[in-house]
C-alpha positions as CSV (number, residue, x, y, z in Angstrom):
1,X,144.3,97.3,91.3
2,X,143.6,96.4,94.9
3,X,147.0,98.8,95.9
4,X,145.1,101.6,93.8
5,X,141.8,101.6,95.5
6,X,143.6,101.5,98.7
7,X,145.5,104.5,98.3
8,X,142.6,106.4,96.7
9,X,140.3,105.6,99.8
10,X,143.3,106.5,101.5
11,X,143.2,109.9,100.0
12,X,139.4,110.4,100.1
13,X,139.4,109.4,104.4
14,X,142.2,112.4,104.5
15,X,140.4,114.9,102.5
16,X,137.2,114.2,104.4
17,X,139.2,114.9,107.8
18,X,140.5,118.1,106.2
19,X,137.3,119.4,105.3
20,X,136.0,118.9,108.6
21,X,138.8,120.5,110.3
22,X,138.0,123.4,108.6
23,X,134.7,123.4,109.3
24,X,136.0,123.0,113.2
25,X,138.4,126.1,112.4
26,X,135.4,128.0,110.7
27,X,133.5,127.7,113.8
28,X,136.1,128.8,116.0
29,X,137.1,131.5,114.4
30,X,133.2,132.7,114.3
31,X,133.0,132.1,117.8
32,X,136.0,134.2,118.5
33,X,135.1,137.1,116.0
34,X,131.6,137.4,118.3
35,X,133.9,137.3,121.4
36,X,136.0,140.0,120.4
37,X,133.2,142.3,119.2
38,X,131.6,142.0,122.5
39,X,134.5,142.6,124.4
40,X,135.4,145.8,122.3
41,X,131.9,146.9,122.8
42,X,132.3,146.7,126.4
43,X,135.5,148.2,126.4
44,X,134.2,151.0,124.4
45,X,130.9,152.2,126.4
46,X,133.1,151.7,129.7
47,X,135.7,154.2,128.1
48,X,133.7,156.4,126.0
49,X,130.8,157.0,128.3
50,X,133.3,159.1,130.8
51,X,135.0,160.8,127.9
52,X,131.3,161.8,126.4
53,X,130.6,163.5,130.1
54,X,133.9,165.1,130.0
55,X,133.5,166.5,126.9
56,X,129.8,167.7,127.4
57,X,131.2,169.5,130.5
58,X,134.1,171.1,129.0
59,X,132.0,172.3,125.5
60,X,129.4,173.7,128.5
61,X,132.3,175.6,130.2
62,X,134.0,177.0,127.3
63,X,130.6,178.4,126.0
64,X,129.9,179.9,129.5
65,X,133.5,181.8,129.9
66,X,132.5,183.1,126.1
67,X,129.4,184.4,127.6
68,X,130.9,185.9,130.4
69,X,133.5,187.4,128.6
70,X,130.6,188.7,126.6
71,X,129.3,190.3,129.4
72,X,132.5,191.2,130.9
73,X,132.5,194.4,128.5
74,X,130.0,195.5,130.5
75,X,130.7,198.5,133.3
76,X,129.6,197.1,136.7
77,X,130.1,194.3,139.1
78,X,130.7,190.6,138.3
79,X,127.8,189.4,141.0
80,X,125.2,190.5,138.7
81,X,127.3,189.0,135.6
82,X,127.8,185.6,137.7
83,X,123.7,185.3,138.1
84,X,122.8,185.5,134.8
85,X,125.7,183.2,133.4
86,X,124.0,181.0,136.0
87,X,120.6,181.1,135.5
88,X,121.8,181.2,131.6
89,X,122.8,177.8,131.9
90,X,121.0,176.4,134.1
91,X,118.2,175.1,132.0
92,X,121.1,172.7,130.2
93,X,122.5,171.3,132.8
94,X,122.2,167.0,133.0
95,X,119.0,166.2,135.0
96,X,117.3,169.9,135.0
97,X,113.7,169.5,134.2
98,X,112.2,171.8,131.6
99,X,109.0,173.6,132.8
């Protein structure tokens, strides 16, 4: 009986061990997960804030040569064409104030 109780103590030692390895493994692995969000969370607003610019600017161009090309029906000189296309857009422009 004494070889029985050895090996069951044995066996209980070793799945105590296991179970706190996983715990260890658990807590790693959280600890990793929040690394790697944060990381891709920098990652992204360093990448994406350029790209949202970019876009803004090219959505704000296209729409101004459909406006001009609007206009461009129009008998006349492009000076007078260019200054309202300008003063069109120039309330939506990034930092202009609205009175």
């Amino acid at each position: 009986m004494p070889r029985r109780n050895s090996s069951l103590a044995l066996l209980e030692a070793r799945k105590s061990l296991l179970l706190l390895e996983a715990d260890l493994h658990r807590q790693q692995l959280g600890q990793e997960w929040t690394q790697f969000k944060n990381s891709f969370h920098s990652m992204e607003e360093a990448t994406l804030k350029p790209a949202r610019s970019l876009l803004s600017l090219a959505g704000l161009a296209i729409a101004g040569l459909a406006a001009f090309r609007r206009s461009s029906k129009e008998k006349g000189s492009w000076i007078p064409r260019i200054f309202k296309f300008v003063t069109a857009f120039w309330g939506i422009l990034p930092g202009k104030k609205k009175e």
